[in-house]
Steps between C-alpha positions, in 0.01 A plus 500: 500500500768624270891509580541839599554414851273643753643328798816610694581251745811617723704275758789509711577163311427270210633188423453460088763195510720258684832689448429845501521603886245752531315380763513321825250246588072517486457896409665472222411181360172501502505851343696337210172227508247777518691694167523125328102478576458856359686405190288170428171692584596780279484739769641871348787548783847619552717390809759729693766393747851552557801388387738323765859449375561279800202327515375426861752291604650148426521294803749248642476326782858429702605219721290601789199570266499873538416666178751753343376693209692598209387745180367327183695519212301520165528741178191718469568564170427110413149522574361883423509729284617878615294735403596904442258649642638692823305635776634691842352499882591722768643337790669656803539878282706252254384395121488178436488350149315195435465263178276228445580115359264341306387109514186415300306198544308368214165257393529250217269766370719749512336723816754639679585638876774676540682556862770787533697466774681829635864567547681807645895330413576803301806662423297831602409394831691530793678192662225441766268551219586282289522230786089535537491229193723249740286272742093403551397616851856540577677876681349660748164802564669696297609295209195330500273844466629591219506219279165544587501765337653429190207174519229735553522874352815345257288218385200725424717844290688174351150385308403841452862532285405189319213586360226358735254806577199329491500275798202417699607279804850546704463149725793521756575127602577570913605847597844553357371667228231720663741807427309458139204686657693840569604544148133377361394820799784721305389411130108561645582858653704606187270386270225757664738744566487481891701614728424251722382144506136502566193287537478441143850406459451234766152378334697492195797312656298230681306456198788373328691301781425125596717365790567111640627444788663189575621541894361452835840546686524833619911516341333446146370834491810788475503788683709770514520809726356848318833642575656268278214549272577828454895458485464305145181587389520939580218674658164415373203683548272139462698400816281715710190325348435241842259347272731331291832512702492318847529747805764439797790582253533187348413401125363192472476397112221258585245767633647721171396180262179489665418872523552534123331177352153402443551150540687375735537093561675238718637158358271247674147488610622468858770798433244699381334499833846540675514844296199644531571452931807642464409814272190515704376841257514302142326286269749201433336259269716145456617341149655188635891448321557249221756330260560506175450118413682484155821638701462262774349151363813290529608358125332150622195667589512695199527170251175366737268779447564590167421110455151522703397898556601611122411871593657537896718752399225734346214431753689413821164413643481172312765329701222411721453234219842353662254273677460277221875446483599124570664516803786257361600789203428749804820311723716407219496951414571524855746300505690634213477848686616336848801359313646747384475718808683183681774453260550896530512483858760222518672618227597850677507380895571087458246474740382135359093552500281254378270562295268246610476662852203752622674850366385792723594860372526825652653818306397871556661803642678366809374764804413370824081560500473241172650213800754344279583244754149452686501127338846408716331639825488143643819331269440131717113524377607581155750258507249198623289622252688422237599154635210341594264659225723516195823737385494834486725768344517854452598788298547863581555788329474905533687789533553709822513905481812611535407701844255262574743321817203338637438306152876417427496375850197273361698351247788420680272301817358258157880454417545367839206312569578324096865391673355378817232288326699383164496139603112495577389728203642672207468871527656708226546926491502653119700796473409808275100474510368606141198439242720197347553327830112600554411309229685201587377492837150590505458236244745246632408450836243249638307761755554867540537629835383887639515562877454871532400722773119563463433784407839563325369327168417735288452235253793294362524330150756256541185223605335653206784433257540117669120437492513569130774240460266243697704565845273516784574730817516443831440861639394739793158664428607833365486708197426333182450149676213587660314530197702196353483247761264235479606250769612192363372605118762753436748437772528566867466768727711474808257678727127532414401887620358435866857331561710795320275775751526292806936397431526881408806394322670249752733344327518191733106486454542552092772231466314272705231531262782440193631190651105377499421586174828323357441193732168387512429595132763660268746225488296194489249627261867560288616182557223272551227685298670616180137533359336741744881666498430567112121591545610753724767663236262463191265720729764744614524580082144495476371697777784735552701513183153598276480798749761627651696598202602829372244500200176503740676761742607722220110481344420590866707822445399598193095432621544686867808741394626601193192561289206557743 
């Protein structure tokens, strides 16, 4: 492969670093770990997104623990470079002028990605125009719609003005950017001459299109009415095609993405099988999520296997040689990890953990089906728990959408329940959830904790980024943990699978199952068998960090996707 970039890889978000907010939580990181694995595999590819002058939001937490968002504040000009190129889209009978900032990412070797991130705050543009480069996810149908389109048919007349005629694969990460398909239509018709879009434009569209899905949750797929379709977008003749645009007036960019791809995959084994039910009429293979390991290794981890695994950062799947660590150089890196994460923590809430106390962590998008609170469903069990079989504290992190009620609501029940138990055990909530604080935590902690609603899980990669760091996870059987779990090697499930079909998601029933796990074998094996404790996190690196990393799923791509 040479690097003339074949690839176009398109999402809502990316996260390329800590302090540029351009994303807001999983989506976007791990598509800034899938472009990181495409730039150490030497994959030809070019990355499109948008540009968010407010970032997503930066969270604070008041008295009474609700969450109040504010905009980020950060200079774009810092970080990219703007480029001159200017293209327009027609929205609601108005022009609207886009430009495109660069930010390159670059090998040792000097192969290069670059990601150009879309911006409509021109002097050109009308107010409300110019506001579409404000907030991730943020407005409302409207607003959202057509930064859609600026994502989709923007992004794509954007590469055409830069030069890039030539590419083979558009691979639209969710279905924000499945708007990319009616301008690939457009470019197809034109190019023959057509008046209309026909079977050979479609043909020619699907052959180019590759499409993940990463939700089960019916609100993870956007939808708008065709009425509004037609408001910003004009009168189409491809919307009378049924075969590509859902019927019962409603676009649904999800049926678009998967109408107009060849390939189409979920994020999980078990998600894949959760697709294909609910788009009953589809082929939905499954190329199960990973992390980029040279991004995520904590520094102490780092130091350890460039001492015993020379090459983990160019074959990932040699970690499984982690194995043959001593487990004494294995608990001394931990611990270097787990101390800084505890002097951080007292350091910005004078909470006062110790860092020779069981650590349990819990950080992700805080929304009420991922059970934020499931482990305080019985606070006098947890509470003898940690008396009679040894300390226990924990730390939480994640941000709430700003219309998600339910989930702020979530946040401010853990504030409560932390007050009520602060004499018994330490419970701490980190404000302002990002890939730094990620870091920290996932590698910091002692056990990582996941109690979502089966089958909400798409997949998750916060256990993935803590089992590469040697951090085991107690977890409900869903998404990537299903395929991850081996009980009592790699961690701990909370329910096997008969249990999870016959609770149906009771949370009494789940928490039950918790408190168990945590009793009769979490905490003593912690504190009473420190050597089975480390067995278990020198097989969490070798089992699960050698394969669920970004490098395998990205060869999976470029196998079953991009070049078949």
């Amino acid at each position: 492969m040479n690097n003339q970039p074949k690839i176009a890889y398109f999402s809502m978000e990316i996260a390329v670093k800590e302090n540029i907010p351009t994303y807001s939580g999983g989506l976007g990181v791990l598509a800034g770990d899938t472009i990181f694995a495409a730039l150490n595999l030497k994959v030809p590819m070019v990355a499109v997104t948008l540009l968010y002058r407010k970032g997503y939001c930066f969270q604070k937490l008041d008295s009474s623990g609700w969450q109040i968002e504010e905009p980020v504040e950060w200079i774009v000009e810092d970080f990219f470079q703007e480029l001159p190129e200017r293209i327009k889209v027609d929205i609601d009978n108005r022009i609207v002028h886009v430009r495109a900032w660069k930010f390159e990412i670059k090998s040792p070797s000097n192969f290069i990605i670059p990601i150009f991130f879309l911006d409509t705050d021109l002097p050109e543009n009308a107010e409300t125009d110019r506001a579409l480069s404000d907030y991730l996810y943020g407005g409302d149908q409207y607003y959202r719609l057509c930064k859609e389109v600026i994502l989709g048919i923007g992004g794509v007349r954007m590469l055409r003005a830069l030069g890039y005629q030539h590419l083979e694969r558009f691979h639209m990460n969710e279905g924000h950017a499945s708007l990319l398909t009616l301008e690939l239509l457009e470019e197809s018709r034109a190019a023959s001459k057509r008046q209309a879009v026909s079977e050979e434009d479609i043909e020619n569209v699907k052959k180019q299109c590759v499409f993940t899905t990463h939700t089960p949750v019916a609100a993870g797929h956007d939808k708008f009415s065709m009425d509004l379709v037609t408001q910003v977008l004009g009168k189409r003749e491809v919307f009378s095609r049924k075969d590509i645009f859902c019927c019962e007036g409603v676009l649904n960019l999800t049926y678009l993405a998967l109408n107009l791809s060849h390939y189409v995959n979920g994020v999980a084994k078990k998600h894949g099988e959760i697709a294909n039910l609910m788009f009953g009429h589809y082929s939905i293979d499954s190329i199960t999520n990973g992390i980029n390991v040279s991004r995520w290794a904590s520094a102490p981890f780092q130091g350890l296997y460039d001492r015993y695994i020379p090459s983990w950062k160019e074959d990932n799947f040699s970690l499984r040689y982690a194995l043959n660590i001593p487990k004494n150089e294995v608990w001394e890196s931990h611990m270097q990890a787990k101390k800084q994460l505890i002097q951080y923590v007292n350091r910005e809430t004078n909470i006062g953990m110790d860092q020779d106390v069981l650590t349990i962590g819990f950080a992700r998008r805080a929304t009420a089906y991922k059970r934020g609170d499931l482990i305080f469903q019985d606070v006098e069990k947890l509470k003898s728990i940690a008396k009679e079989k040894g300390a226990i504290q924990l730390i939480y992190a994640g941000k709430a959408h700003p219309q998600d009620r339910e989930g702020k609501e979530l946040i401010q029940r853990i504030i409560r329940v932390k007050e009520s138990i602060k004499n018994e055990i330490r419970v701490v909530y980190l404000e302002n959830y990002d890939v730094e604080l990620a870091k920290l935590m996932t590698s910091g902690v002692d056990l990582w904790l996941n109690t979502p609603q089966t089958p909400m899980e798409a997949s998750g990669t916060s256990g993935m980024k803590a089992a590469l760091n040697g951090v085991p996870s107690l977890s409900i059987l869903d998404g990537w943990w299903i395929e991850g779990c081996i009980e009592g090697i790699t961690g701990w499930s909370i329910a096997d699978e008969k249990q999870k079909h016959d609770s149906r998601n009771d949370s009494n029933e789940d928490s039950f199952l918790l408190y168990d796990k945590l009793e009769k074998v979490i905490v003593p094996m912690f504190y009473k068998e420190r050597g089975r404790f480390i067995s278990v996190m020198q097989h969490c690196i070798a089992l699960n960090g050698s394969f669920f990393n970004s490098q395998r799923m990205l060869q999976q791509y470029v196998l079953n996707a991009y070049f078949n």
